[in-house]
N, C-alpha and C positions, 0 to 999 in steps of 0.2 A: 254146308253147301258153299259153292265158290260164286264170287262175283258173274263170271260166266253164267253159269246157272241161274241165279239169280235175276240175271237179262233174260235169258232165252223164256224162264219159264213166263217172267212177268208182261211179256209181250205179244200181242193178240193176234193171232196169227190168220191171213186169208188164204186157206187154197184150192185150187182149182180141184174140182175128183178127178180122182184118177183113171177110175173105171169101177164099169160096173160090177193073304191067308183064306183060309177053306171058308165059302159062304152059303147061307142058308140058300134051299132051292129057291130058283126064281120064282115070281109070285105074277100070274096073270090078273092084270088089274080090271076090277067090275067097274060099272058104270062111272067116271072120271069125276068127281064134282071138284070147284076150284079153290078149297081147301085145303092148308098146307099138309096134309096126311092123311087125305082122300083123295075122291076122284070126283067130275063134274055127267050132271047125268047126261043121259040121250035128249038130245034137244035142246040142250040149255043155250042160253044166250052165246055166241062165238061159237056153237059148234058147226056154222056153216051145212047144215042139215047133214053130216055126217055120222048117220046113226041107225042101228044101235051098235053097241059096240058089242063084241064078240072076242071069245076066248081062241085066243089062235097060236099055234104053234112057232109060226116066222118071229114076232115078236120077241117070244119067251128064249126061241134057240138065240138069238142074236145078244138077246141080254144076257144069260147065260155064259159063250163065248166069252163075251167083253171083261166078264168077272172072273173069268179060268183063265184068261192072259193076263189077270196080275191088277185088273182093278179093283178099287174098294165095294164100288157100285156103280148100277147104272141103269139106264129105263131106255126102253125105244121104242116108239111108239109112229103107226104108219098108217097113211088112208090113202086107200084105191077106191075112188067113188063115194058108193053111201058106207064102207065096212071100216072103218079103223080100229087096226091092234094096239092093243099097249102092254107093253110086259116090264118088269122091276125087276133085279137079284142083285144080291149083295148087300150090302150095309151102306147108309147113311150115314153111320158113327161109328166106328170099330172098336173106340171102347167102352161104350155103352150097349155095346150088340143090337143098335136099332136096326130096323130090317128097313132097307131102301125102297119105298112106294113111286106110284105113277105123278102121287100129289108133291111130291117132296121139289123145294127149288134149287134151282142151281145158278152158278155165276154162268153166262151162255159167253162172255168174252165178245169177240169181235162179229159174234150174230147181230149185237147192238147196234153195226154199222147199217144192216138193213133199216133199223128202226128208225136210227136216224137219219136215215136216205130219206125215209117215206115224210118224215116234219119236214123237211128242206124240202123234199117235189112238191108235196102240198102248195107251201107258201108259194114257190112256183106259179101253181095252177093257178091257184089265188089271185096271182097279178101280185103277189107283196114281194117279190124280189125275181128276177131273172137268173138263170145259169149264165148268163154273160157278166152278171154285176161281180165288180172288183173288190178285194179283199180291203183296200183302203178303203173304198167309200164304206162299205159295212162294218169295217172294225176300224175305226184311222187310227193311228198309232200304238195299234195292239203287234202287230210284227212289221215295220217298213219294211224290210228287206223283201215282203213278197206283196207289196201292197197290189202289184199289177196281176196276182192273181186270182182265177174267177173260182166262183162257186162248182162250176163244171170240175174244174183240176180239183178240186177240192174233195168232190164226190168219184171221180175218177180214178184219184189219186196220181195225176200227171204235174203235182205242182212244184215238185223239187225238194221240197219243203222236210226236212231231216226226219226223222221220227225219234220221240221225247224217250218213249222208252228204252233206247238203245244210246243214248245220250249218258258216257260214265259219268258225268258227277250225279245224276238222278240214281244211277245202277250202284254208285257208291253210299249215296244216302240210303237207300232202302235194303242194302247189303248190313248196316250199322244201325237198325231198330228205324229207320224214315218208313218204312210199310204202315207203321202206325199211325201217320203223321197226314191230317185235315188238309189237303189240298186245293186252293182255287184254280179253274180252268184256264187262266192267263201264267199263274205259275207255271203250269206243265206247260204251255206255249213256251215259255221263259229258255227252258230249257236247252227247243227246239233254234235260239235264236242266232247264235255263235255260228249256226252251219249252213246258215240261210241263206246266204249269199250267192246262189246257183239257183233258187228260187225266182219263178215266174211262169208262163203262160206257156201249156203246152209242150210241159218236159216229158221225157221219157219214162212211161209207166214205172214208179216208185212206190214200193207201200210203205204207208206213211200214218201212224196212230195217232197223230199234229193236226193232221187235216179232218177228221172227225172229232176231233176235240174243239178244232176252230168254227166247224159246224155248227157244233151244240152253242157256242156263243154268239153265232148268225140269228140261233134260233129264239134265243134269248132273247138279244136286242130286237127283234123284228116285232116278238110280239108279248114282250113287256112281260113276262109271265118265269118261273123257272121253267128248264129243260124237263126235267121231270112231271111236274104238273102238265104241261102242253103234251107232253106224251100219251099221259092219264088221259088229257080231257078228248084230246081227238082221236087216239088210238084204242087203249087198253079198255076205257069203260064202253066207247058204242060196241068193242069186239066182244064185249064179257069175258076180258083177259083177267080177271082179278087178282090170279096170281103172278103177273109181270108187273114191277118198275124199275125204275132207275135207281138201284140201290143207294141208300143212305149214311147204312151202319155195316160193318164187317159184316156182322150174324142179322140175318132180315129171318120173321116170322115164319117157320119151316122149310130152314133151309140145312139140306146136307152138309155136311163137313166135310170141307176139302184136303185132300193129302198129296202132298210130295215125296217122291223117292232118294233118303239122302244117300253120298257117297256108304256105300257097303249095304246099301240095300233095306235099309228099315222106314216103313213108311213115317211119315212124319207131318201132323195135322197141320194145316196153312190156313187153318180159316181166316184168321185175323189177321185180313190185309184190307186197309182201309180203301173202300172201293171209290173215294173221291180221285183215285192216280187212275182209275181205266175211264171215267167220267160216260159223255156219250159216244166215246173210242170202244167200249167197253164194259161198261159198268152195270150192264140189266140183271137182273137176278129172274128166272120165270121156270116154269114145269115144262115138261115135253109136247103135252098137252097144247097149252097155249103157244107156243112157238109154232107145233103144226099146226094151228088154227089160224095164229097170223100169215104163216105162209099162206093157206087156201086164201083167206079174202084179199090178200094181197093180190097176186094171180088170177084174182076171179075179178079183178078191178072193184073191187069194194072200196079199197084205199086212195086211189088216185086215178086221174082222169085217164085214158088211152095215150095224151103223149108224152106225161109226166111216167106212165107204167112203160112206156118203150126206153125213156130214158133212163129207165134202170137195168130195164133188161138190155141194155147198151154200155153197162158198164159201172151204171153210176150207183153203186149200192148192192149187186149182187154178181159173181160171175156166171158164166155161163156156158155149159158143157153137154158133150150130144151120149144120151143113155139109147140101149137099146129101146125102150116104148117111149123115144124123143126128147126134143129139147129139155133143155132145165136148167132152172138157176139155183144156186145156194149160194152158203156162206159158211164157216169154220169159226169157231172158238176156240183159242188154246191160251189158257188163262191159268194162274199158278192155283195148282191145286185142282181145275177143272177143264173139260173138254165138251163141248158142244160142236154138233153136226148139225145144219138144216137144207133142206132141198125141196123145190116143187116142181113140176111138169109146166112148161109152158101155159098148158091147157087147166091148169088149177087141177085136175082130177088125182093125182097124186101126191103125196107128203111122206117124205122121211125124216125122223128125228132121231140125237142120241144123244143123249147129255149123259156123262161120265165125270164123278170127284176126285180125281186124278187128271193129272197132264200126262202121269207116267205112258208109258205104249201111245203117245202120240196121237193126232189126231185118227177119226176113223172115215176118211173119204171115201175108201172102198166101198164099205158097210152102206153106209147112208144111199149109195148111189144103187147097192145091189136089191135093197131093201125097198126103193121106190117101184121097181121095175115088178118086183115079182107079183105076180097074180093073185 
């Protein structure tokens, strides 16, 4: 694989939708429990009363699809009101021939940035920090070059602020075995530090994988606690997300193996990439399941108050694109080895998901979008 490569795949990508080998048949998933190789039942905790769940055909065609254009596997999983589908095909492991489930996790990439939107608005709401507060008072000499900018640029992404993964001596280290290699959150800033000098208040929409990294150490410092546990305590446990966190270890507790397509075409397993480099840029590991469940209570304001929820829906944590049954915000994962889609209706009444262990065939914004809309 070339250093190129190597960039593009390991960087977490956000995009707007756009619009609305041989594997085992897909497998319509029964009742979801949040076990890494099952499913979570009808009603359980975080399922946002959306239930029971139902063998449906849109699901199943879509996962299907995703696996006949060249993925290893994949799940997609969708709620229109009280019915969510969920369908799996393909493999998990290609060579161990596991078959790819509803319950199986995956790396979601730069979905992580909603999650971490939603710890920042909190604290927000909370009164423990403002979107006006400056990057120096909350971190002082963690990057000067952009001390004058706010938490807003930061959720935004209007801060100037370079992005680490696209930084070649980081692209050169993890080109020469550094993928393996135990990362602190000021390191990866580190990186970002050389290009910083354009940095400050109010620059020109830039995506920036620096600025949710520096997040996750707002979140840190604010309130004493790791990024991950604060996740757990206010997010994943009141949701009954059991299978979402902040990855730890390359391989977390049922999770698919991820593959890259090298030069001439042989896929090629990436699981073991030490997820301390995508941190809270990046770094979540969760099922399709919970990701559309966080969507719903996200959207249904269970998360955050009315104007910490418009502040996202304004930019700061999710985009925002017009479907034929209305508004909607998601977000995009494109993470080495794997691919995540998440989307919800303004109105919380819809959710699309698609998590794919592959980057190969690129994000699926289409799908996702065409997948919320249908009846």
């Amino acid at each position: 694989m070339t250093r190129r490569a190597v960039a593009a795949s390991l960087v977490t990508a956000a995009l707007p939708v756009a619009a609305c080998s041989p594997a085992p048949s897909s497998r319509t998933a029964r009742p979801e429990r949040s076990g890494p190789a099952g499913t979570a039942a009808p009603g359980s905790a975080g399922s946002g009363g959306a239930s029971p769940y139902r063998s449906r055909s849109r699901a199943e065609e879509e996962a299907r699809s995703l696996v006949a254009g060249g993925r290893p596997g994949a799940v997609v999983w969708r709620r229109d009101g009280d019915r969510v589908e969920v369908a799996a095909a393909g493999f998990a492991d290609t060579r161990a021939r596991t078959p790819m489930t509803a319950g199986h996790r995956m790396r979601i990439g730069s979905v992580t940035k909603t999650f971490t939107a939603v710890l920042v608005l909190r604290l927000a709401g909370e009164g423990r920090l403002r979107l006006s507060d400056r990057l120096g008072r909350l971190l002082p000499g963690v990057l000067p070059a952009a001390d004058d900018v706010t938490v807003r640029d930061l959720l935004g992404h209007t801060s100037g602020i370079p992005d680490y993964l696209r930084e070649p001596r980081l692209t050169d280290e993890l080109f020469s075995g550094g993928h393996l290699k135990r990362r602190s959150p000021r390191s990866l800033v580190a990186y970002a530090a050389p290009g910083a000098g354009n940095a400050g208040p109010d620059r020109p929409e830039s995506y920036s994988n620096t600025n949710y990294v520096l997040l996750g150490m707002i979140v840190e410092r604010i309130t004493g606690t790791s990024a991950g546990e604060h996740l757990r305590r206010t997010v994943t446990a009141p949701l009954g997300l059991a299978s979402t966190a902040l990855a730890e270890r390359p391989v977390e507790r049922g999770m698919a193996r991820g593959y890259t397509r090298r030069v001439g075409g042989a896929m090629t397993d990436v699981t073991e990439v030490d997820p301390s480099i995508f941190w809270t840029a990046g770094g979540i590991v969760s099922t399709a399941g919970d990701v559309g469940r966080f969507y719903q209570a996200l959207f249904a304001g269970r998360l955050l108050r009315p104007p910490e929820l418009g502040a996202l829906k304004g930019g700061l944590g999710a985009f925002h694109t017009s479907l034929p049954c209305g508004d909607a915000w998601q977000h995009s994962g494109y993470v080495l080895g794997y691919v995540a889609e998440a989307l919800s209706t303004g109105d919380a009444r819809r959710q699309a998901v698609i998590l794919t262990n592959t980057e190969h065939g690129g994000p699926a914004v289409p799908q996702v979008g065409r997948l919320a809309c249908l009846g």
